[in-house]
N, C-alpha and C positions, 0 to 999 in steps of 0.2 A: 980888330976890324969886324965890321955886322957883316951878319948873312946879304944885306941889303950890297955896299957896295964890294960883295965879292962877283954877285950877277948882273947890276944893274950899272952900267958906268956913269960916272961920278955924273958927268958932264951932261949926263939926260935925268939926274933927281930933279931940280926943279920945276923942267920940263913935264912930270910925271907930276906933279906939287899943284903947277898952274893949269894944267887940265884936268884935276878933279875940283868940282862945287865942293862948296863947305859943307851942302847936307850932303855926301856921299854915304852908305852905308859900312857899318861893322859887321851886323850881324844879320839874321832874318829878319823879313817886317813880321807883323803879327797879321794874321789871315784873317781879317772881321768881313763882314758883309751888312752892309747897311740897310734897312726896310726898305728905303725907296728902289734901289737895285733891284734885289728879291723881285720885289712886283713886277719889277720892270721884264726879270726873266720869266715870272710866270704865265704872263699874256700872253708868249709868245710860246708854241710848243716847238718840244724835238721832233723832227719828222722820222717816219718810217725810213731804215737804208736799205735797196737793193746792191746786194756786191755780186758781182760777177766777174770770172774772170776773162781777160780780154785778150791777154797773151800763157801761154804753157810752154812748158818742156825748156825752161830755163836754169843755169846752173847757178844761184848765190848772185841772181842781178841786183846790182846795186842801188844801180840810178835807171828813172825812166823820167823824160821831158817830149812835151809835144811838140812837134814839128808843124802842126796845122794841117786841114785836109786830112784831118783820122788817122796820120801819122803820128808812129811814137818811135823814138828812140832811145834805146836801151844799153846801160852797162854792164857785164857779169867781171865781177872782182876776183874770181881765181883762172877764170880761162882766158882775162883778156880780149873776149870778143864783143864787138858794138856793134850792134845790130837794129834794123828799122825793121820794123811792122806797117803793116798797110792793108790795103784792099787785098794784094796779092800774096798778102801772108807774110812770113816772117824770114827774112834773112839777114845776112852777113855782110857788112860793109868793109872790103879793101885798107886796112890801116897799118903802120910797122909793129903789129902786137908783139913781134917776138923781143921787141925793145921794152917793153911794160915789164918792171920788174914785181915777180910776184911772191909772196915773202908772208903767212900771217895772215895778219888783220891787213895787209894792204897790198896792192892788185890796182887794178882800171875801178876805180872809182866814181867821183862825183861830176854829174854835166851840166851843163848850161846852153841854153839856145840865147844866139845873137837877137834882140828885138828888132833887127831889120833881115834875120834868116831869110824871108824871101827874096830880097836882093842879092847879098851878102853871101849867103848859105852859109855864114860861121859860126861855130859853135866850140863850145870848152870844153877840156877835162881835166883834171887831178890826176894823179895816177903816181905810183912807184915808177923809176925808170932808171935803167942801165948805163952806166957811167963810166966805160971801160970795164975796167976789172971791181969797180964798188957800184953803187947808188946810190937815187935821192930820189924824193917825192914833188912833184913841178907840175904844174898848169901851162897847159899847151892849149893854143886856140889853133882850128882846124878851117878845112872850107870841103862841103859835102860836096860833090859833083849834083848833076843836076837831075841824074839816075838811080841818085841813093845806092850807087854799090863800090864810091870810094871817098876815102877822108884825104885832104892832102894838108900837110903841115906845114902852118902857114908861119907861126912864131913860138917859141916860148916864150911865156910872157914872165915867170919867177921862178928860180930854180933852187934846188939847196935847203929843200924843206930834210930837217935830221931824219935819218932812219937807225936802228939798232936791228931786231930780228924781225922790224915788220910790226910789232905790236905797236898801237897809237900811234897807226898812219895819219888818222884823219879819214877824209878832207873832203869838205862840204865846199861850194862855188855857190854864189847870188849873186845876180845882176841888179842893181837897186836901180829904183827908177831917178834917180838922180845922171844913169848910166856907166856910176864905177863896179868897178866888178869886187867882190867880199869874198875871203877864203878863211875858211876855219881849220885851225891845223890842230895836230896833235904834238903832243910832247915826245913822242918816240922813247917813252918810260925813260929819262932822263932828266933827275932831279932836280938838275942849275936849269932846264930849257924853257922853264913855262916865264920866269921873271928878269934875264939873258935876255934884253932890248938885241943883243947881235944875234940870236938865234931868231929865226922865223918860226919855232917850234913851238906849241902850249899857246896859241896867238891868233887872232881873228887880222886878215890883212885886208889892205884895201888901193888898190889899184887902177890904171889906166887900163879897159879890155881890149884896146885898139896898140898901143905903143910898151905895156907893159911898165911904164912909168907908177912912181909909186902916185898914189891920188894927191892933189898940191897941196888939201888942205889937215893933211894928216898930223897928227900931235906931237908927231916926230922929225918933222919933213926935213927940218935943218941939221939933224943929226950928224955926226962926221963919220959914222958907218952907216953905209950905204943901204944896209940890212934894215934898218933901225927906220929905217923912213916910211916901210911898207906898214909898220905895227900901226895898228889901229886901235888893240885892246891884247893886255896880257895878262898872266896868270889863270892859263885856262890846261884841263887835262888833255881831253880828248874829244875835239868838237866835232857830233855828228850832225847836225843841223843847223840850215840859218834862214831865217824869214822875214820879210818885211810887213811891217803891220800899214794901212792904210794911211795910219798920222806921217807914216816915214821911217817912224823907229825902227831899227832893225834888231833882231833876239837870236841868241844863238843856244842851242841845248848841248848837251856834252854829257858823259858816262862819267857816272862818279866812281868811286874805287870800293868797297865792302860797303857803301854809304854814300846817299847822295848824289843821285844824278839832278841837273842841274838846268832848269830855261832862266836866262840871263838877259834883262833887256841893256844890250851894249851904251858906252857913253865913250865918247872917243878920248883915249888916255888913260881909260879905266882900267884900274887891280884889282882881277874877281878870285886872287889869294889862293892859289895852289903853287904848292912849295914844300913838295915829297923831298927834303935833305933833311940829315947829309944818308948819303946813298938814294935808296928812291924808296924813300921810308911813306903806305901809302897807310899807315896810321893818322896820319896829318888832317884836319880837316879838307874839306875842298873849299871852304872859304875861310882861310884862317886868318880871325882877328888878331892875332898876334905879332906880325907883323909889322915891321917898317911901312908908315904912310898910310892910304887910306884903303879899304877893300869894299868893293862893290857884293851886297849880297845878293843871292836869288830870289826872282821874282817867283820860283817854284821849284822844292824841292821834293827829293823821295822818300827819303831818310831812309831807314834800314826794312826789308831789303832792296837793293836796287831795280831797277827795272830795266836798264839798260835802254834809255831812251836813245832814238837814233834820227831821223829827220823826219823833215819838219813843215807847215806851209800854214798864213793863216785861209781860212774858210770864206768864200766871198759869196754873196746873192742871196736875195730877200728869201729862194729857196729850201736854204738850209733855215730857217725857223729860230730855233732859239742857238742855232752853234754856227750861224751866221757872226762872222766876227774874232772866234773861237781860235785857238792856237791848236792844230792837229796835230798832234805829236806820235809817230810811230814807235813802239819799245819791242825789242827785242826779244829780251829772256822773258817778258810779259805777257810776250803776245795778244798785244792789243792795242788801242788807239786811243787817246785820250785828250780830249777836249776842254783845254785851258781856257778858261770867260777868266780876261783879266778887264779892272777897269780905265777910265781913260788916264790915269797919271801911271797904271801899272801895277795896281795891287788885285791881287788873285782873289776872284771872286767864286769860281765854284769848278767844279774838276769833273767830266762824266767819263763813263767808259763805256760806249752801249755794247752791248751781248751779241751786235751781229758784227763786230771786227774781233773776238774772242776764240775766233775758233779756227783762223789759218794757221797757226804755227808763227813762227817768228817773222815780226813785221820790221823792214828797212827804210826804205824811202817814201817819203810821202809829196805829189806836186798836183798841180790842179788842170785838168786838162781844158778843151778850147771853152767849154761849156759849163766850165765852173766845177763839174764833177769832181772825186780825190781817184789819181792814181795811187796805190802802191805797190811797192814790189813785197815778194814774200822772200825770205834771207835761207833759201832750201836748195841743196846740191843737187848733182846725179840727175839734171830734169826734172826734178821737182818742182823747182820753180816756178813762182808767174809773178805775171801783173793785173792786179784788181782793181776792176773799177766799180767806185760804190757811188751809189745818187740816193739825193734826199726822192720820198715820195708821200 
């Protein structure tokens, strides 16, 4: 029997067959840059970045998303705490933190704000969570009171994302403007999970944010595990970003293993070929053509050594100059910011890192506040942390 139907049930190969095009990729494309491109970026300059920071004394914040009216709201992934910033400074929003299970690489993670938040007041998170005596990792959608000093829980919307000791939690949340909501999960370092249609692990998902229903037009939807419907794209390690580009496409980045970290422009049904077996053998490429069926390559990788890219947002307004357009990519062990110019079908046109995000220390989340500017957070314990905000000038 193949590695293929030891993970993958029979009765969804085809299914995986007739949702990839015939041009799908095997391997990397080749990175050329065309003259007329070129020109194109050099009319146009990089502007000066002012970074400043906006918020302090944070412990490992995860995620920061604006609430509107110079509010921001913030995750910290080892304490559990969500917290709003404002005029009046920064505190502490009311939530069941003591149910956040914290474990590792994962903890209160990634958010999302409802695009009717002002009605509404709803918003998301990712998170580890407490399950009796075990765990699991789940998206819970919330409703802020109207004081900003409590969250009440309004539904889970998918639960049963794997865990092991917490390493390759994940888990990135998008709202796409189409209005489905996009989860990037991790494999929870378990070898059968990323290509395992019944695991939700290793997997970019896509969902109703309103009913938690899986989205209707998913590559899976008829599946007869009910898991299986949510999958939107599999074969992924550990996804710490997802972003929507302007056309619609959506891209998701992820931590490669000794090699390779990885921005992926998603195709619904798509095998972007990780497949750490047998055990969780992570010699393996991260996109391995070797494989059963077809594998989607990266639109950008690291090669060796990694950088530990982490999330993600693209760059909007004629003010940002020439990285207008641009894929910001926050990295980790790199610390620093790197701006992806891909062009319009998706090939990678030129890669910068300017010298003024080089010098916080390890960078996590990156989203764009009311005014286009980049929030991110800095990935620092004990209060060290913050959130920077950098403007073109």
């Amino acid at each position: 029997m193949s590695r293929l139907t030891l993970t993958v049930p029979l009765a969804l190969l085809a299914l995986v067959a007739t949702a990839m095009p015939a041009g799908a990729c095997r391997a990397a494309p080749e990175v050329t840059e065309t003259r007329a491109v070129a020109a194109a970026q050099e009319k146009r300059a990089v502007p000066r970045l002012k970074v400043t920071k906006r918020v302090g004394g944070l412990s490992n914040p995860w995620d920061v998303k604006s609430l509107g009216n110079g509010r921001l709201l913030i995750t910290e992934r080892d304490t559990a705490r969500l917290l709003v910033v404002g005029k009046g400074g920064k505190r502490r929003v009311g939530f069941p933190s003591s149910k956040v299970w914290v474990s590792g690489e994962t903890g209160l993670m990634s958010l999302e704000v409802d695009p009717g938040f002002r009605n509404n007041r709803r918003f998301y998170t990712c998170s580890g969570w407490k399950v009796g005596a075990g765990h699991d990792v789940r998206v819970i959608a919330w409703r802020l009171n109207r004081t900003a000093t409590k969250a009440s829980l309004l539904r889970t919307l998918v639960r049963g994302f794997p865990t092991s000791s917490g390493r390759h939690g994940g888990c990135r949340l998008l709202i796409a403007r189409d209005g489905s909501l996009y989860v990037g999960t991790g494999d929870a370092a378990v070898g059968t999970n990323p290509r395992d249609l019944g695991s939700l692990g290793g997997k970019t998902l896509r969902l109703n944010r309103t009913t938690g229903a899986p989205w209707p037009s998913n590559p899976f939807i008829k599946a007869k595990n009910p898991r299986s419907r949510y999958v939107h794209t599999f074969g992924h390690r550990n996804i710490q970003g997802l972003a929507q580009r302007v056309n619609a496409s959506v891209w998701s980045v992820e931590h490669g293993s000794h090699r390779d970290d990885e921005v992926n422009k998603l195709v619904p049904g798509g095998d972007y070929g990780w497949h750490p077996v047998p055990g969780y053998n992570e010699a393996v490429p991260m996109t391995d053509p070797s494989l059963p069926g077809r594998q989607y390559a990266a639109k950008w990788r690291s090669g060796t050594p990694t950088l530990a890219t982490s999330g993600a947002t693209f760059v909007r307004g004629k003010q940002w100059g020439a990285l207008n357009g641009t894929l910001a990519v926050a990295a980790l062990k790199a610390s620093r910011v790197l701006f992806l110019t891909f062009s319009r079908s998706g090939k990678l046109m030129k890669v910068r890192s300017p010298a003024a995000l080089r010098q916080y220390g390890r960078l996590r989340s990156i989203s764009r506040a009311d005014n286009g500017d980049l929030l991110i957070t800095t990935d620092t314990d004990s209060g060290g942390g913050a959130v920077l905000r950098v403007s073109p000038r």
